[in-house]
C-alpha positions as CSV (number, residue, x, y, z in Angstrom):
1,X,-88.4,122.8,105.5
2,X,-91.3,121.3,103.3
3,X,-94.2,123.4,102.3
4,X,-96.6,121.3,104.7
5,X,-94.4,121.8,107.6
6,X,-93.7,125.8,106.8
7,X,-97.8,126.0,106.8
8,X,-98.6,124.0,109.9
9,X,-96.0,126.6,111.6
10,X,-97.7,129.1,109.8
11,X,-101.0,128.1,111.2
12,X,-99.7,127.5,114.6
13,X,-97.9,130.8,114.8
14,X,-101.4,132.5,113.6
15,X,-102.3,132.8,116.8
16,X,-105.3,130.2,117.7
17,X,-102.8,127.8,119.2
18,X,-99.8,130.0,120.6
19,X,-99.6,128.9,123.8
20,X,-99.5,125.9,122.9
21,X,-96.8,126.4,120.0
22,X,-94.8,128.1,122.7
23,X,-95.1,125.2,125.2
24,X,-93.9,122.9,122.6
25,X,-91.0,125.3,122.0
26,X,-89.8,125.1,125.7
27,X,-89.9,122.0,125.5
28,X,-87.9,121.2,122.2
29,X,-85.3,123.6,123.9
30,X,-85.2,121.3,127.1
31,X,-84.3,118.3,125.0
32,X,-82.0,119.9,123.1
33,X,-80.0,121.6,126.3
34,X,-80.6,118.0,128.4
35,X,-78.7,115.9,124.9
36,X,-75.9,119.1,125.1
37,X,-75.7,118.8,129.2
38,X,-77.2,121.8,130.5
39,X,-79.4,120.4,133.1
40,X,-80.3,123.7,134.8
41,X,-80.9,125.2,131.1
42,X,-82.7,121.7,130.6
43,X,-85.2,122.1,133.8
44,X,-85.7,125.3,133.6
45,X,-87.5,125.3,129.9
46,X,-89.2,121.9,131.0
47,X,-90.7,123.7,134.2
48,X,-92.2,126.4,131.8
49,X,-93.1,124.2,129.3
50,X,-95.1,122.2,131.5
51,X,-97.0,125.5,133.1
52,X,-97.4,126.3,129.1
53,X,-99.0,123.3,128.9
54,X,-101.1,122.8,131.9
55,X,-102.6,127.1,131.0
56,X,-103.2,125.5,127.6
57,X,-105.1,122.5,128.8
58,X,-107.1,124.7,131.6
59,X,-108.1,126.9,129.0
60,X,-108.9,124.6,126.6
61,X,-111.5,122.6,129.2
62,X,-113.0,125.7,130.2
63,X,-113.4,127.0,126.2
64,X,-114.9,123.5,126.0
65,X,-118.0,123.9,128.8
66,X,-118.5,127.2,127.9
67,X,-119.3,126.0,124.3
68,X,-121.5,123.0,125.6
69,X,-123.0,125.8,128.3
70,X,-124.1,127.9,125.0
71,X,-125.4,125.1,122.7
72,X,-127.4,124.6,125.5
73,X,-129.6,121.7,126.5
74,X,-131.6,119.0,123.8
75,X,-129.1,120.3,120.9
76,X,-126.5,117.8,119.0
């Protein structure tokens, strides 16, 4: 593994983006299991990565407001 990619796994493991690390984790598995022929296996850790996913996003958009709510109005 190069350095880059050993930090960016670094930084993603470091908690701020975990959910989504873990989402895309679930879903590297479901590929891999879907190319072997597990389609259960393969479903399974798509279905979870998509609720990973959809938390992430959710929580994101509401991070977002809740940001714009505290700038508050006029500011830039």
């Amino acid at each position: 593994m190069s350095e880059g990619a050993a930090r960016e796994v670094a930084r993603l493991r470091s908690g701020r983006f975990t959910l989504l690390y873990w989402a895309l984790v679930f879903f590297v598995v479901a590929l891999v299991a879907a190319v072997l022929g597990f389609g259960g296996i393969a479903a399974g850790a798509a279905s979870i990565a998509k609720i990973l996913f959809i938390v992430f996003l959710v929580l994101f958009l509401v991070s977002l407001v809740m940001g714009l709510m505290k700038r508050g109005p006029g500011r830039a």
